[in-house]
N, CA, C and O atoms as a MOPAC input file, in Angstrom:
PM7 MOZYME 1SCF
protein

 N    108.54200 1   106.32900 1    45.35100 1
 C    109.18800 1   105.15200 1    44.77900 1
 C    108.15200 1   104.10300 1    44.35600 1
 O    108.28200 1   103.44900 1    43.32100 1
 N    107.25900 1   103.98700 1    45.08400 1
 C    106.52800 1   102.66300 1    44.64800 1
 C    105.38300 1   103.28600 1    43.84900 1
 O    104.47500 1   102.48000 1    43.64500 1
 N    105.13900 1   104.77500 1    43.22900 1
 C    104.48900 1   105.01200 1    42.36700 1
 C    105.40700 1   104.52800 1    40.63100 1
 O    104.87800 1   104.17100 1    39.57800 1
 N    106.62300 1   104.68100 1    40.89800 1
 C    107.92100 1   104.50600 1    39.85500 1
 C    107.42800 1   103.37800 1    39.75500 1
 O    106.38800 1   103.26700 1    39.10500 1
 N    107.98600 1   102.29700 1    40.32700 1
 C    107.56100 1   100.66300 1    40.26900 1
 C    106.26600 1   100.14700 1    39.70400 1
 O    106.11300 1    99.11400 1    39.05300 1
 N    105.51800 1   100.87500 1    39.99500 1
 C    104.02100 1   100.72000 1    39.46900 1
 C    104.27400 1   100.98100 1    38.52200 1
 O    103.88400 1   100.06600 1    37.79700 1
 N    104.93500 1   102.05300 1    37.70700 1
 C    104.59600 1   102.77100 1    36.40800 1
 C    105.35300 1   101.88000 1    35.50400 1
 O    104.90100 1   101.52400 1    34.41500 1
 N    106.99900 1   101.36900 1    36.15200 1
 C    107.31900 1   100.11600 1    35.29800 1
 C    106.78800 1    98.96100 1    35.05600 1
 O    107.04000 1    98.22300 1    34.10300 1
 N    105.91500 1    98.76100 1    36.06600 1
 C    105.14800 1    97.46900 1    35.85500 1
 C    103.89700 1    97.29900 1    34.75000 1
 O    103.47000 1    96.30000 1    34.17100 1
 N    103.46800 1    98.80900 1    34.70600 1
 C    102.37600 1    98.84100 1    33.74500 1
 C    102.94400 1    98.87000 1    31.71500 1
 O    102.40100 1    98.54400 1    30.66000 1
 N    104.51600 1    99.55600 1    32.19200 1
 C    105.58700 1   100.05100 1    30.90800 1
 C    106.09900 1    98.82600 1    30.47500 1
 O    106.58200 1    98.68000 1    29.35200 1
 N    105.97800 1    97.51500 1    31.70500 1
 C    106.73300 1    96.18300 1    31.16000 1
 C    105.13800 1    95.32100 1    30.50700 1
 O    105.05200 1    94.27900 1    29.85800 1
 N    104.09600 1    96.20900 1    30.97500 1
 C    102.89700 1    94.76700 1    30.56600 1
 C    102.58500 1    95.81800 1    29.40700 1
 O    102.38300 1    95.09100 1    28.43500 1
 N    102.48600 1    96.69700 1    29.12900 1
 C    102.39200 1    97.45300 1    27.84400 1
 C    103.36200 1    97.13200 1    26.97100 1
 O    102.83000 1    97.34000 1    25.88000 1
 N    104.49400 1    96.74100 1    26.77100 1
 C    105.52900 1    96.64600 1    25.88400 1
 C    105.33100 1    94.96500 1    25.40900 1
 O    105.55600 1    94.50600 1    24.28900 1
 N    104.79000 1    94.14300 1    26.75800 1
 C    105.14200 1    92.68200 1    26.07000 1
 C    103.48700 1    92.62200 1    25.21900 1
 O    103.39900 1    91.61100 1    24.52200 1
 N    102.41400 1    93.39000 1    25.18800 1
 C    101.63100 1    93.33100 1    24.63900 1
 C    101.97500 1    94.52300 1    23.07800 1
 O    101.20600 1    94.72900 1    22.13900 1
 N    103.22600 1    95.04900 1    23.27700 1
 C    103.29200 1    95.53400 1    21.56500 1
 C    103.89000 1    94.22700 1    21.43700 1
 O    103.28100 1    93.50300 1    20.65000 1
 N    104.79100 1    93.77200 1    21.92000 1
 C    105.52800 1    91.99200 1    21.09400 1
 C    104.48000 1    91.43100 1    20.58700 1
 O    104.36100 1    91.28000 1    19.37100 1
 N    103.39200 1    90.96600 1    21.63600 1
 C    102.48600 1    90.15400 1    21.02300 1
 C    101.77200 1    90.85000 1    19.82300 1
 O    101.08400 1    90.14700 1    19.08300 1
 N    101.87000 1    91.95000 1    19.62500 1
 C    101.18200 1    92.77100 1    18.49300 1
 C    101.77300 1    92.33700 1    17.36200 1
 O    101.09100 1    91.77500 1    16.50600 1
 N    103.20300 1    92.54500 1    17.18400 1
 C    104.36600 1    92.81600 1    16.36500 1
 C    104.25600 1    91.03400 1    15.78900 1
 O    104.13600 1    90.73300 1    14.60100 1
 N    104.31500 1    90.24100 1    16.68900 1
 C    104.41200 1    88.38700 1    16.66900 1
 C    103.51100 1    88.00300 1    16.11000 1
 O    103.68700 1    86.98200 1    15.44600 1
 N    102.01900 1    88.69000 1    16.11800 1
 C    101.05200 1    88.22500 1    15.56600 1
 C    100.83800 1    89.14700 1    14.62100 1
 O     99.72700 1    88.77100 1    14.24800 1
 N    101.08900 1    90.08200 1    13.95800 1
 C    100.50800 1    90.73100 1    13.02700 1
 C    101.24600 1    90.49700 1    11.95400 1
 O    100.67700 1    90.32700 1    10.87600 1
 N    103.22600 1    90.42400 1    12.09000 1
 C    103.89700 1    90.37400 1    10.88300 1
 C    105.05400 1    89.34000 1    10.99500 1
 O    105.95400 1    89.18400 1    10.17000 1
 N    104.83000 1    88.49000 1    12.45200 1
 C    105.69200 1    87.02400 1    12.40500 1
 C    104.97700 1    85.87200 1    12.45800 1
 O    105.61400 1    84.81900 1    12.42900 1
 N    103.69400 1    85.83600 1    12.53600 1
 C    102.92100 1    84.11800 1    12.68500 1
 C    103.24200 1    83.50200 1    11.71300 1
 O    103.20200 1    82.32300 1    12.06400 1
 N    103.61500 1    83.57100 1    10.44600 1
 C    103.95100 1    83.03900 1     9.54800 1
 C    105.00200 1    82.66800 1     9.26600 1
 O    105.19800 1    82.00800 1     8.24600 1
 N    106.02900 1    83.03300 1    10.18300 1
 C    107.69600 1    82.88300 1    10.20500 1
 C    107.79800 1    82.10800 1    11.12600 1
 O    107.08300 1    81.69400 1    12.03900 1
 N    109.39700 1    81.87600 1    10.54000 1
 C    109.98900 1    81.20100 1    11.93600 1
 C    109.26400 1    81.26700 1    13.48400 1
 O    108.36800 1    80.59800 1    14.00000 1
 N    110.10000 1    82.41000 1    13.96500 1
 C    109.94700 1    82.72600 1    15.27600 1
 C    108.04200 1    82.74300 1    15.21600 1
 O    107.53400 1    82.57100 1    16.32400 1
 N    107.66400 1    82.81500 1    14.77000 1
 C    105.57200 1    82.65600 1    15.19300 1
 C    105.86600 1    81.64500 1    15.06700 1
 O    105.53900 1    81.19000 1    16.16300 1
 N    106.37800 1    80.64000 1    14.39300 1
 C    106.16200 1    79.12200 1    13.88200 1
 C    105.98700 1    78.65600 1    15.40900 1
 O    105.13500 1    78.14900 1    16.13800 1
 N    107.19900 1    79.09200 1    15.45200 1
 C    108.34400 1    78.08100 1    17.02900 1
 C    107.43400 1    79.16100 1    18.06400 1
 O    106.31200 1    78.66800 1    18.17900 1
 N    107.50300 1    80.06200 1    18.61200 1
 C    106.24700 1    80.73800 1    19.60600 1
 C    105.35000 1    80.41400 1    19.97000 1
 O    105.09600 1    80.32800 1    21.17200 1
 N    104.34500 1    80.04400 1    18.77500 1
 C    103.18300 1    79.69200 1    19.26800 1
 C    102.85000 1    77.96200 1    18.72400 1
 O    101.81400 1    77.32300 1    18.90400 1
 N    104.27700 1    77.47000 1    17.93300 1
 C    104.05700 1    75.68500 1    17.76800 1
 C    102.96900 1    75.51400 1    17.16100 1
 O    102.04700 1    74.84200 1    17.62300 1
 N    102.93300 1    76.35300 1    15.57300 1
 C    101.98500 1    76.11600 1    14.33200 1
 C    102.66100 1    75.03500 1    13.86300 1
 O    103.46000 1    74.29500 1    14.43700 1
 N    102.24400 1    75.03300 1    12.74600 1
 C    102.58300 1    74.36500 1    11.46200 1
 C    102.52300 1    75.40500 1    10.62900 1
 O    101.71200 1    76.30200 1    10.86100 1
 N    103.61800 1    75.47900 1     9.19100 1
 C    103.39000 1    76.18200 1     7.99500 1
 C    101.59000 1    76.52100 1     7.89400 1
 O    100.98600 1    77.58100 1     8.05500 1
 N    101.05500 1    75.03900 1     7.53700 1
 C     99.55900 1    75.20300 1     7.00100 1
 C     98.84600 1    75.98100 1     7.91000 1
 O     98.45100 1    77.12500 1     7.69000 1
 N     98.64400 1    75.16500 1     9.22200 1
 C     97.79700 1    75.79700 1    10.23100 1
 C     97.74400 1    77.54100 1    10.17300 1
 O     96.68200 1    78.15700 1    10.08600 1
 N     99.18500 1    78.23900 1    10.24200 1
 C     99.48900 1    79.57200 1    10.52100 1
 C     99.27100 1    80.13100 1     9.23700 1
 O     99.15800 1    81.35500 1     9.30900 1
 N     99.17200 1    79.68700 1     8.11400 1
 C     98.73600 1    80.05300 1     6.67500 1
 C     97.31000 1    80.45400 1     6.96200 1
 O     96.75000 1    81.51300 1     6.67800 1
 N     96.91900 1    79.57500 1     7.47500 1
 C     94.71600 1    79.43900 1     7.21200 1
 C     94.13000 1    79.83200 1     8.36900 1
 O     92.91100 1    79.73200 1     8.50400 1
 N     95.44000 1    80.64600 1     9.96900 1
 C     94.93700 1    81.27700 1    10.50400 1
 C     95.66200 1    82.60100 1    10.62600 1
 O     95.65400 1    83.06100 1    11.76800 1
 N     96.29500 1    83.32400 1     9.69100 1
 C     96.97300 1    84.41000 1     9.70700 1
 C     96.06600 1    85.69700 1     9.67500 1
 O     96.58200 1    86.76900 1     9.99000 1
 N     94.78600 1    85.64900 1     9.32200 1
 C     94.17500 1    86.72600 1     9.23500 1
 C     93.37900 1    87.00300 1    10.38700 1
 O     92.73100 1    88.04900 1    10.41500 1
 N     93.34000 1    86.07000 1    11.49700 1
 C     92.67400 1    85.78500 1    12.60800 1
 C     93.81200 1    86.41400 1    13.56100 1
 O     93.41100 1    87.22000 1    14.40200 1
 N     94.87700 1    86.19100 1    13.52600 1
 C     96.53100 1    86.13100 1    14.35300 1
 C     96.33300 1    87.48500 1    14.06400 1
 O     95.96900 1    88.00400 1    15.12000 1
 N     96.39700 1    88.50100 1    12.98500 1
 C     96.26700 1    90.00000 1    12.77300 1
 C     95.31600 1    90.88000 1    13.45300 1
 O     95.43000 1    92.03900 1    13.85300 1
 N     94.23900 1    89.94600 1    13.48900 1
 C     93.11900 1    90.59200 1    14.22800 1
 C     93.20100 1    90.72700 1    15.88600 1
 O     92.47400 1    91.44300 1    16.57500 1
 N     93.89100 1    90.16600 1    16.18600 1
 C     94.31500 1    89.75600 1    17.50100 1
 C     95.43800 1    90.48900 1    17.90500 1
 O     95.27500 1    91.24000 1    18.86700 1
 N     96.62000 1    90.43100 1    17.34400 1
 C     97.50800 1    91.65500 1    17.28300 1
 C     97.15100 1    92.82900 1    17.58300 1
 O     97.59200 1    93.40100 1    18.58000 1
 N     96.16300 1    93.44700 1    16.63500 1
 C     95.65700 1    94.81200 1    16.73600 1
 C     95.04400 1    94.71800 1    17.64300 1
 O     95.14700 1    95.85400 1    18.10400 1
 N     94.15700 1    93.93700 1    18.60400 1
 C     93.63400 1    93.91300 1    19.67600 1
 C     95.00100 1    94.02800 1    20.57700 1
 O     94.77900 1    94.94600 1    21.36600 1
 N     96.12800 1    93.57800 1    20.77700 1
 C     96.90900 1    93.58200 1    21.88300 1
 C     97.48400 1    94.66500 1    21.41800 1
 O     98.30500 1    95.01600 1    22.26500 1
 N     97.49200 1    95.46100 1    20.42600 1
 C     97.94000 1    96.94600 1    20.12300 1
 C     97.05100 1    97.67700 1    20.79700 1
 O     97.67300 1    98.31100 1    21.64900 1
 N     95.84200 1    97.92200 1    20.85000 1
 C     94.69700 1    98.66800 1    21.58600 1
 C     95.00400 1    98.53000 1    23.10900 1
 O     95.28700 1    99.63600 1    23.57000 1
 N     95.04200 1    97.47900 1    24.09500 1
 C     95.70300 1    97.41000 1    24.94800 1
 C     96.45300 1    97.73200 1    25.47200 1
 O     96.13600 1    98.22200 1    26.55600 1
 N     97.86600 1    97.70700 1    25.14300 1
 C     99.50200 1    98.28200 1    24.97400 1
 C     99.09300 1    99.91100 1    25.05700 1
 O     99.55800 1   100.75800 1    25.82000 1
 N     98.28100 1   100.03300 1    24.23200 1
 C     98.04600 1   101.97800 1    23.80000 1
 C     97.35000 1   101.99200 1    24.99500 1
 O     97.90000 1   102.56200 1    25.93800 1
 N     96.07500 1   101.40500 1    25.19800 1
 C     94.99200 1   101.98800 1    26.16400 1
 C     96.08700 1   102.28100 1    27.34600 1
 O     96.10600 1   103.41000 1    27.83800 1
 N     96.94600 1   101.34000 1    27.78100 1
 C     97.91600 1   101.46100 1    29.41000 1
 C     98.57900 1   102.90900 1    29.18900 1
 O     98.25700 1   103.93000 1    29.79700 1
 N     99.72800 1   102.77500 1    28.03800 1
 C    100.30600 1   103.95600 1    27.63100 1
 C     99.44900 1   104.98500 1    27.85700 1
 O     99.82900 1   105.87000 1    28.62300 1
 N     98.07000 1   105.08200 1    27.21400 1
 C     97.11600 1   106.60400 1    27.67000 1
 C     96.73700 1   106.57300 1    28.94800 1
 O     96.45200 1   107.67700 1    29.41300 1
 N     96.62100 1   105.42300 1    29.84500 1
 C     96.35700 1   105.74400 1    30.96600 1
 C     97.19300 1   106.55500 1    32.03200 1
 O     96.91400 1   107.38200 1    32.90000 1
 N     98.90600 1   105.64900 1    31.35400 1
 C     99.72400 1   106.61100 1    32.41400 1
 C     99.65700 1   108.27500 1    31.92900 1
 O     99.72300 1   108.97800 1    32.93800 1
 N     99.56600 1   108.93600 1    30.90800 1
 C     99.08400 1   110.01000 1    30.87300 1
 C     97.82800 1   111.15900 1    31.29300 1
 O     97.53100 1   112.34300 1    31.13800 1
 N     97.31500 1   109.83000 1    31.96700 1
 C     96.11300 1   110.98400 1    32.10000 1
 C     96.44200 1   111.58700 1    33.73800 1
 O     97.47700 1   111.21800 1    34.29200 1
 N     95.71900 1   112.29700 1    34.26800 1
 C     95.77600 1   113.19400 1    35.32200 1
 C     94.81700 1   111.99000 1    36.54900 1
 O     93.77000 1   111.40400 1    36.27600 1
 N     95.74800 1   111.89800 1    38.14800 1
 C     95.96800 1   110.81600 1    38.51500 1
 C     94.05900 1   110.13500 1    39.01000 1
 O     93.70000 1   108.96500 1    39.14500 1
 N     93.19700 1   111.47800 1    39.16600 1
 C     91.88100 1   110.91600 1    39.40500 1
 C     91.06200 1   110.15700 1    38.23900 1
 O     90.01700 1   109.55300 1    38.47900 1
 N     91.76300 1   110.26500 1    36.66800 1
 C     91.34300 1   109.66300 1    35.34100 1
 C     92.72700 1   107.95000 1    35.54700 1
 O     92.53100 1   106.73500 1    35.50700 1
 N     93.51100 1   108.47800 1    35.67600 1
 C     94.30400 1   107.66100 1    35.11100 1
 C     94.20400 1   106.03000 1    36.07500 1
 O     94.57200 1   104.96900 1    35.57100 1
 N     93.59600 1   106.14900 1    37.61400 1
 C     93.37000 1   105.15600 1    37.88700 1
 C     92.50700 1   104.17600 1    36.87900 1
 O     92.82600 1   103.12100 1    36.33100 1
 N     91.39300 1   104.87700 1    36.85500 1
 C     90.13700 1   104.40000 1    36.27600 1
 C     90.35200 1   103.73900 1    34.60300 1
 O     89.79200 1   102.80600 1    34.02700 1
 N     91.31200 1   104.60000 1    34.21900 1
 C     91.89400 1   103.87000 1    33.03100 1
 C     92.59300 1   102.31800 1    33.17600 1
 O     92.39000 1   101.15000 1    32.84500 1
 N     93.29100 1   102.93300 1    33.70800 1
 C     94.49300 1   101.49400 1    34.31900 1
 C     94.00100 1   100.49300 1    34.27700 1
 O     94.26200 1    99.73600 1    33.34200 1
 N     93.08000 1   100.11800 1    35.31200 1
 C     91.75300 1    99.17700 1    35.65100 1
 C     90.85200 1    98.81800 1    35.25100 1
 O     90.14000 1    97.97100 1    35.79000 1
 N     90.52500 1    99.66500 1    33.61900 1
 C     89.77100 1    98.92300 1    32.62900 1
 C     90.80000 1    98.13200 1    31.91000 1
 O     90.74000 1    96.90400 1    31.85300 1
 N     91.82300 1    98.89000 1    31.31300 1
 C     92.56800 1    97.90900 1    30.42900 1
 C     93.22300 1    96.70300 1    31.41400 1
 O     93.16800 1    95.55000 1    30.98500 1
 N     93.90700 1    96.98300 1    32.87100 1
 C     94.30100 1    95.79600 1    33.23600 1
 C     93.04100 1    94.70400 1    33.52900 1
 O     93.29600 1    93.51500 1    33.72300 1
 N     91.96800 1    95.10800 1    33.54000 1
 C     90.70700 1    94.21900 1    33.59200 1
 C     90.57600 1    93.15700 1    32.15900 1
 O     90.32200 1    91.95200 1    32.15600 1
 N     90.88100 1    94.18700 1    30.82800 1
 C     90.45900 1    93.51500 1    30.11200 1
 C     91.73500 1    92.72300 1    28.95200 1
 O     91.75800 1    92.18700 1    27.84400 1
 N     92.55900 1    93.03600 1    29.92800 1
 C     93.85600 1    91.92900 1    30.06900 1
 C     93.56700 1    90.83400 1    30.94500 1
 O     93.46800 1    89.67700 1    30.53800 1
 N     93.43000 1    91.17800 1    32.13800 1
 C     93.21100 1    90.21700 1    32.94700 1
 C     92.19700 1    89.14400 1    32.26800 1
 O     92.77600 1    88.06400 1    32.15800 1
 N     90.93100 1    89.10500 1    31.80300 1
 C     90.04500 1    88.59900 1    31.07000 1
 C     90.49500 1    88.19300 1    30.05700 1
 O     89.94200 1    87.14900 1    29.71100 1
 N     91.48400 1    88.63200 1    29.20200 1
 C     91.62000 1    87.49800 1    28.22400 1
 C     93.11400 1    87.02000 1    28.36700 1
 O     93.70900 1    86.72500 1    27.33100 1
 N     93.77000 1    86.92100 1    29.58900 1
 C     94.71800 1    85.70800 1    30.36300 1
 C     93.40000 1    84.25600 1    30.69300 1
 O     93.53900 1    83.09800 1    30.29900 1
 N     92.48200 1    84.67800 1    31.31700 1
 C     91.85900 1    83.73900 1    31.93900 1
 C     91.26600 1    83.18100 1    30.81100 1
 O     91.39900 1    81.95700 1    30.83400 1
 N     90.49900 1    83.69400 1    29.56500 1
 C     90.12700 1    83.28800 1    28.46000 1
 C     91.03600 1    82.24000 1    27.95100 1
 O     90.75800 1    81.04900 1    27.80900 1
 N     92.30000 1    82.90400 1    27.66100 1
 C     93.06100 1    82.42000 1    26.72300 1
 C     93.39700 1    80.82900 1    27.56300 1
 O     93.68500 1    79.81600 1    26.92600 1
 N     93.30100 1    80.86500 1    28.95300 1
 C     93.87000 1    79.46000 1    29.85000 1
 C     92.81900 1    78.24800 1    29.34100 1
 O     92.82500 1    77.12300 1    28.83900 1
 N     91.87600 1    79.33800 1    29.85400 1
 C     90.48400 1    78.33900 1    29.88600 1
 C     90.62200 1    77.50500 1    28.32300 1
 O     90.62200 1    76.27700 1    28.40900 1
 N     90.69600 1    77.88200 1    27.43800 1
 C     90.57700 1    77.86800 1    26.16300 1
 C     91.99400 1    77.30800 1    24.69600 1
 O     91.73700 1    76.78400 1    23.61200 1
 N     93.10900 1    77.61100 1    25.14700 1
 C     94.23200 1    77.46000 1    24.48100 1
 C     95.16800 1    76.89000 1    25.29200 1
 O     95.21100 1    75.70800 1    24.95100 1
 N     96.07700 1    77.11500 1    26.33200 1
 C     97.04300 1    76.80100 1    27.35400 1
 C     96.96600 1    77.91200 1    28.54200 1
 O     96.70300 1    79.10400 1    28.39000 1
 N     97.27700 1    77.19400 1    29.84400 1
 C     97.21000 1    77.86700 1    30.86200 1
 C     98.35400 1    78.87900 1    30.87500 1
 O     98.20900 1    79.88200 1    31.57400 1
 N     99.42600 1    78.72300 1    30.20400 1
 C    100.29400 1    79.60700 1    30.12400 1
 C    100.04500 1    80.79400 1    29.63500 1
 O    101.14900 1    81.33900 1    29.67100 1
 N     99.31100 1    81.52600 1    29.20800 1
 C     98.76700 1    82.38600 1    28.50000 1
 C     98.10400 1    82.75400 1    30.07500 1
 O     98.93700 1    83.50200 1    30.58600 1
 N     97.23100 1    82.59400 1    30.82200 1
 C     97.13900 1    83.30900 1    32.05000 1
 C     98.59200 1    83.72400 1    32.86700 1
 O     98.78700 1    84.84300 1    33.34300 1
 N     99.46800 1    82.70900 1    32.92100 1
 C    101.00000 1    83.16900 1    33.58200 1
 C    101.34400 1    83.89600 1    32.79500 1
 O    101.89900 1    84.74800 1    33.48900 1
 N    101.45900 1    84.30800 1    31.49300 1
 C    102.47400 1    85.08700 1    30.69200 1
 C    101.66200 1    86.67400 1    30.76800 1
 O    102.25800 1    87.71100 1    31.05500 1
 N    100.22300 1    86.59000 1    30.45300 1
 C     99.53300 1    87.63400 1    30.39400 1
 C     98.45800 1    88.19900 1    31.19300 1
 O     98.02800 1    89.35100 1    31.13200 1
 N     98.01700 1    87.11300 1    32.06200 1
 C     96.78100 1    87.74600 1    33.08400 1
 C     97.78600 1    87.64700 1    34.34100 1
 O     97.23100 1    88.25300 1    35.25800 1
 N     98.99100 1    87.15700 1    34.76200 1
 C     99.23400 1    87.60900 1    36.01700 1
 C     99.83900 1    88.55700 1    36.38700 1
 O     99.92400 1    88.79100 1    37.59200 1
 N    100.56100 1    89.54500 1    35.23300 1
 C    101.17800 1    90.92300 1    35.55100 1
 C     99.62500 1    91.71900 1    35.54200 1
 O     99.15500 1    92.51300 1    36.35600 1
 N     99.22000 1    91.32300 1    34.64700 1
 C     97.92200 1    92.28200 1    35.02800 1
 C     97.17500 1    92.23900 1    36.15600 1
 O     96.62900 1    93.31500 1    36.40100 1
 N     96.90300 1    91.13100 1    37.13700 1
 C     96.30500 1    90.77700 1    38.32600 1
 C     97.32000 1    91.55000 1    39.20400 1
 O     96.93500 1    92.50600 1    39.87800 1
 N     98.66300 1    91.13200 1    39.20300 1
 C     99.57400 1    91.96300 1    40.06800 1
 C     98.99800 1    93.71600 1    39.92500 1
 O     98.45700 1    94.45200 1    40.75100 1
 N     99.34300 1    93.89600 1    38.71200 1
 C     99.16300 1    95.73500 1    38.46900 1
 C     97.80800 1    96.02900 1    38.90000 1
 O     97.48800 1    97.21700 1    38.92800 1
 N     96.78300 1    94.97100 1    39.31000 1
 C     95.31300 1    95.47700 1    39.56600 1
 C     95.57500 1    95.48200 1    40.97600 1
 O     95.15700 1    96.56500 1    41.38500 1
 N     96.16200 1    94.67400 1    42.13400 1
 C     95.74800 1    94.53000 1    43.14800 1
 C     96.95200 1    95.35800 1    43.95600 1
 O     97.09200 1    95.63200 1    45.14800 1
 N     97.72800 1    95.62300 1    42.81400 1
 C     99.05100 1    97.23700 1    43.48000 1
 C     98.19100 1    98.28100 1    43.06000 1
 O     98.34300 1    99.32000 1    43.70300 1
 N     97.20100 1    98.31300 1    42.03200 1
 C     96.54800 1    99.84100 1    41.86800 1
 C     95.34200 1   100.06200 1    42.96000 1
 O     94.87200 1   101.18400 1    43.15400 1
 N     94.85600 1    98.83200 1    43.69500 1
 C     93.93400 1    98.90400 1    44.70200 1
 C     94.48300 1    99.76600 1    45.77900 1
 O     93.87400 1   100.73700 1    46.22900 1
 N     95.51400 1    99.42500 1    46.12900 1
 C     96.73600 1    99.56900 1    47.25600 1
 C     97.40000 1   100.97500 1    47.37300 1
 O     97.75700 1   101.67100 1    48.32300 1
 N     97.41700 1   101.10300 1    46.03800 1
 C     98.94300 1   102.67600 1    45.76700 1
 C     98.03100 1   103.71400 1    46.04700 1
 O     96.96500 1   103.94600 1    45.47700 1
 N     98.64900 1   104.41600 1    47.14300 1
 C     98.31000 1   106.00800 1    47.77400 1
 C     97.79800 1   106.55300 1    46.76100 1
 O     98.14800 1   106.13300 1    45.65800 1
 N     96.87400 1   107.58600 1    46.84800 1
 C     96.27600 1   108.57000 1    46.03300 1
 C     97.75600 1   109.71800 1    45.98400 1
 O     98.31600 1   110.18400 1    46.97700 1
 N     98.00900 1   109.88300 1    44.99800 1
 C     99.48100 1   110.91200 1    44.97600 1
 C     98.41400 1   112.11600 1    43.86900 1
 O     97.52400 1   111.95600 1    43.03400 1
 N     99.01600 1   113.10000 1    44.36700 1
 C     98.73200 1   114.69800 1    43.49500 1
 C     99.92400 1   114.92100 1    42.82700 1
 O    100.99800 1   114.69000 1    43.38400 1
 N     99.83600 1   115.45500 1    41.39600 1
 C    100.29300 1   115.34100 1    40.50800 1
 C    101.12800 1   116.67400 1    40.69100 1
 O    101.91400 1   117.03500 1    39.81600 1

């Protein structure tokens, strides 16, 4: 059971990082990016190609978790724990730097999923 739980937890921080993919690659310029991230028309105009680049970064992410739960369980830790690392790192980035909310929204499921992957039994596949 608490391998299940783990695996949703990694399936819920993989999915809100395709949103952020999806929000920044083909809504910053809309409405909902407007009101999300509290642009302006102009601002989100003259940083839309920056917002894309960033997207595809939280697409790489989203994927890297997804390949991790596939791999075979002595690979798939080691996966896990780079990408939740380099989630975790840019929650704390993004605080330090933009709003602290951005560590609550995105580095603390990942801190959670790092310090349950320290924890969770070695299971054979």
């Amino acid at each position: 059971m608490q391998h299940k739980l783990f695996i949703a937890l990694i399936l819920f921080i993989s999915l809100q990082h395709m949103g952020f993919l999806v929000l920044e690659m083909f809504y910053w310029q809309e409405p909902l990016g407007l009101k999300t991230f509290g642009l302006t028309p102009e601002v989100a105009k003259s940083s839309a190609s920056l917002a894309m680049n960033q997207g595809l970064y939280n697409g790489f992410l989203a994927a890297g978790l997804l390949w991790g739960l596939s791999l075979v369980w002595e690979f798939k830790k080691s996966a896990l724990r780079f990408f939740l690392i380099c989630i975790l790192v840019a929650g704390i980035f993004g605080a330090a730097t933009v709003k602290f909310s951005i560590f609550v929204i995105q580095g603390c499921p990942a801190l959670i999923a790092l310090i349950w992957l320290t924890f969770l039994p070695t299971r054979s596949e």
